[in-house]
N, C-alpha and C positions, 0 to 999 in steps of 0.2 A: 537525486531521486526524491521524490514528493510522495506523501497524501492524496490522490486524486479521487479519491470515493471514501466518503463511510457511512454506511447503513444498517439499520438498523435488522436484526436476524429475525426471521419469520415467524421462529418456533420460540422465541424470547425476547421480548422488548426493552430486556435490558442488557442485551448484548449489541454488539456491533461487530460487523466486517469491515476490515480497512484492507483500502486498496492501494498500490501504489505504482510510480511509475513514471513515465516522461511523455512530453509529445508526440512521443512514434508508438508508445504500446502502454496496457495496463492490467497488473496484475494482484490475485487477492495474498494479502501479504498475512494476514492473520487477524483470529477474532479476541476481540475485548469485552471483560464489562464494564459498566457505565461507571464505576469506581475509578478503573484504571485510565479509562477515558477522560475524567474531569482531573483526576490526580498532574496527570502527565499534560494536560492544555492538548489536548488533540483535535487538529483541525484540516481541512482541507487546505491545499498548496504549503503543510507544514514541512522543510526540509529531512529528511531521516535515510539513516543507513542501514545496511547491513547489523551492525551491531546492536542499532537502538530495536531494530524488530525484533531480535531474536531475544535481547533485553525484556521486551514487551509479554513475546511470548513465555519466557518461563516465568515473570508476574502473574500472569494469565493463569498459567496450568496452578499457580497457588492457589492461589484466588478461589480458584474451580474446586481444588481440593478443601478448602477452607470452609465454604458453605454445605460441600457436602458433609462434612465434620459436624457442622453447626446444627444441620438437619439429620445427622444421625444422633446428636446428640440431644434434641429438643421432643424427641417419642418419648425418651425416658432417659433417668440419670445411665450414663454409661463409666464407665474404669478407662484409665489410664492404657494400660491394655488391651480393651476392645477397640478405642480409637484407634490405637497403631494397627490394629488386627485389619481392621475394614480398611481403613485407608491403605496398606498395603493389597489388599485384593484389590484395589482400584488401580495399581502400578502406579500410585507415587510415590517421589525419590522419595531417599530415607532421609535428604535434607529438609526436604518439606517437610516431611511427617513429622520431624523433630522441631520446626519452626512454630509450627501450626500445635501442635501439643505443649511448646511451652508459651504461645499467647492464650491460648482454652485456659491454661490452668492458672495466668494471671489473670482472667477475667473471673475464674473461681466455676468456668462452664465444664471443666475436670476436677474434679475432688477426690480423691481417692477415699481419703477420710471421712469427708463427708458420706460419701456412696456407703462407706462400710458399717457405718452407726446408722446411717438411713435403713440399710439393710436389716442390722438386727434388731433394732427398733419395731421397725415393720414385724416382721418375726416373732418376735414377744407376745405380740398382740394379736396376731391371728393364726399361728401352728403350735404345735408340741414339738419342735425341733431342739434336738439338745446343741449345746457349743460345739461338737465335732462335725456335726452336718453343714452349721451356718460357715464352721471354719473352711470346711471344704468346697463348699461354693466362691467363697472369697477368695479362695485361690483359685478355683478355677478360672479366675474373672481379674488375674493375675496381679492381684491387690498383696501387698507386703508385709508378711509376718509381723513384724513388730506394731502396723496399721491394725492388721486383724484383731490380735491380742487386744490393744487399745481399745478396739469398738464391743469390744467380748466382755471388757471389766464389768459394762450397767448389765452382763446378766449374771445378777448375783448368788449363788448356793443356794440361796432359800426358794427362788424364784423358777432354780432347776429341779429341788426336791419337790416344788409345789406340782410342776408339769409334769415328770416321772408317775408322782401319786395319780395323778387325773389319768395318765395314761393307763396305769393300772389298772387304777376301778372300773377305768372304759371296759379292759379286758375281762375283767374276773367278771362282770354283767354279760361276759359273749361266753363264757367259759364255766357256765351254770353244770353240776353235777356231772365235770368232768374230773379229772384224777390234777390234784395238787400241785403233785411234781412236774407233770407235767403244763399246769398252770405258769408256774414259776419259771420253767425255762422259755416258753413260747413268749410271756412278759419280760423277760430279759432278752431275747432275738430283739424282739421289737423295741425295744428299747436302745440298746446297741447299735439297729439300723436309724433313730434317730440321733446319734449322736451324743447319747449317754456316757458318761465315763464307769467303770464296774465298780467305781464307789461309790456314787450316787445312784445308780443300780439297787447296789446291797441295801441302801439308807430307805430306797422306796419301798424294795420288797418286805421292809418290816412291817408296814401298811399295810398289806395283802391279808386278807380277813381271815384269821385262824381256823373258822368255822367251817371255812370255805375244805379245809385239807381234812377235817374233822368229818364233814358230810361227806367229803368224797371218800374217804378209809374206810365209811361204813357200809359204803356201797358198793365200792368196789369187792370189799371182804365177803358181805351177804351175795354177792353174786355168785364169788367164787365157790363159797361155803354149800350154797346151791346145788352147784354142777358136780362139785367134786365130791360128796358126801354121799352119791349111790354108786361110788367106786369104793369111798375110801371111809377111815373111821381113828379117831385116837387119835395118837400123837401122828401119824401118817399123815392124816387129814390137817390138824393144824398147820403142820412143816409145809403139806402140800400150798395153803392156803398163805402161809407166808411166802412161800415161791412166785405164787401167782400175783402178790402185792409189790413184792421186789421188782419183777417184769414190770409193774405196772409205772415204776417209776416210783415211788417209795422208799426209802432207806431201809435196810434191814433191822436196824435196832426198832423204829417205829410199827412196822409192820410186825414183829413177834411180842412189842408190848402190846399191841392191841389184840393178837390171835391170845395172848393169854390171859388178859383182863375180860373179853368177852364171850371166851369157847366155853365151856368147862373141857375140862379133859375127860377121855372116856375109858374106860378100864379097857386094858389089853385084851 
């Protein structure tokens, strides 16, 4: 059996159909690209069998698998992980996929490490995300603990206290003549969902402008003191006014230093 045709495919000028066969019939035996084609000296009346086709062909399906790796990997840096991920939704063997993933990663076109300090790097510089979010991504993207960690070191304490505080101030600027306490836990949600640890949490909220919980006690109190004082009167009215600070989200101790330093008491 022979070569008796190869041409070039319609829809890709750098592949080829080879044909083969004898003087009585000819048939398409399988397509190449121009890689496999110069490698292997492929030419017409070249002798081949059975075994060298099928040789050819699962070269072939590499190859194929190969570039699409190359071109999923050249939109943006991708993980060790995601390659294996796409390239199995393409139904290549898992031998391939192991082939093809350890030349990527001798050419340095898979980094794991690299991708993960690209990552937080990136990150440092344009979000408020704390190390628990970043770390959660990296695993999502099924990058290796001890890589993660690694690329985690250049974000240093101070760098996380800095980002916490700014988040803060963001907040306490949205959180004008609202109640403190309740200041301070919605600043901790949001903190937490970026990836904060409750230590560097606690370290930021010292930041949080005293004034801020000063202005709102007094307001909250005269509000109450307001509504409740054409019911009530005395020590009634205090206690009541301290109930309504407590609800508010206030500590009790805070809430009756303040009903007693600014009520006077009223005789029974």
């Amino acid at each position: 059996m022979k070569i008796t045709k190869i041409a070039v495919q319609k829809n890709d000028p750098e592949r080829y159909n080879i044909f083969v066969g004898d003087q009585h019939e000819e048939r398409f035996a399988c397509g190449v690209d121009q890689e496999l084609l110069l490698r292997h000296h492929l030419h017409k009346g070249m002798e081949v069998d059975e075994n060298k086709l099928a040789q050819w062909a699962l070269e072939d399906e590499y190859e194929k698998a190969y570039k699409h790796a190359l071109h999923y990997v050249n939109r943006r840096m991708r993980t060790e992980h995601e390659v294996r991920l796409e390239l199995a939704n393409k139904e290549v063997t898992m031998d391939h996929i192991d082939q093809i993933l350890e030349a990527m990663k001798e050419r340095k076109y898979v980094n794991d490490q690299m991708y993960a300090k690209s990552y937080v790097n990136l990150e440092l510089s344009t979000s408020s995300k704390g190390p628990g979010r970043m770390k959660q991504y990296l695993e999502e993207k099924g990058v290796a603990r001890s890589t993660i960690e690694g690329a985690l070191l250049s974000y240093t304490k101070e760098q996380q206290l800095d980002k916490a505080i700014a988040v803060i101030q963001k907040k306490s600027r949205q959180y004008k003549k609202r109640q403190y306490a309740n200041e301070k836990e919605e600043a901790t949600d949001a903190l937490l969902r970026l990836g904060f640890s409750y230590e560097m949490i606690q370290l930021a909220l010292e930041h949080l402008p005293k004034a801020d919980e000063e202005d709102a006690l007094s307001i909250q109190a005269k509000q109450a003191a307001q509504k409740l004082q054409k019911k009530y009167s005395g020590q009634d009215l205090h206690r009541r006014i301290v109930q309504k600070l407590v609800q508010k989200g206030f500590s009790y101790q805070v809430a009756i230093d303040y009903v007693n330093e600014n009520f006077q008491e009223e005789d029974q």
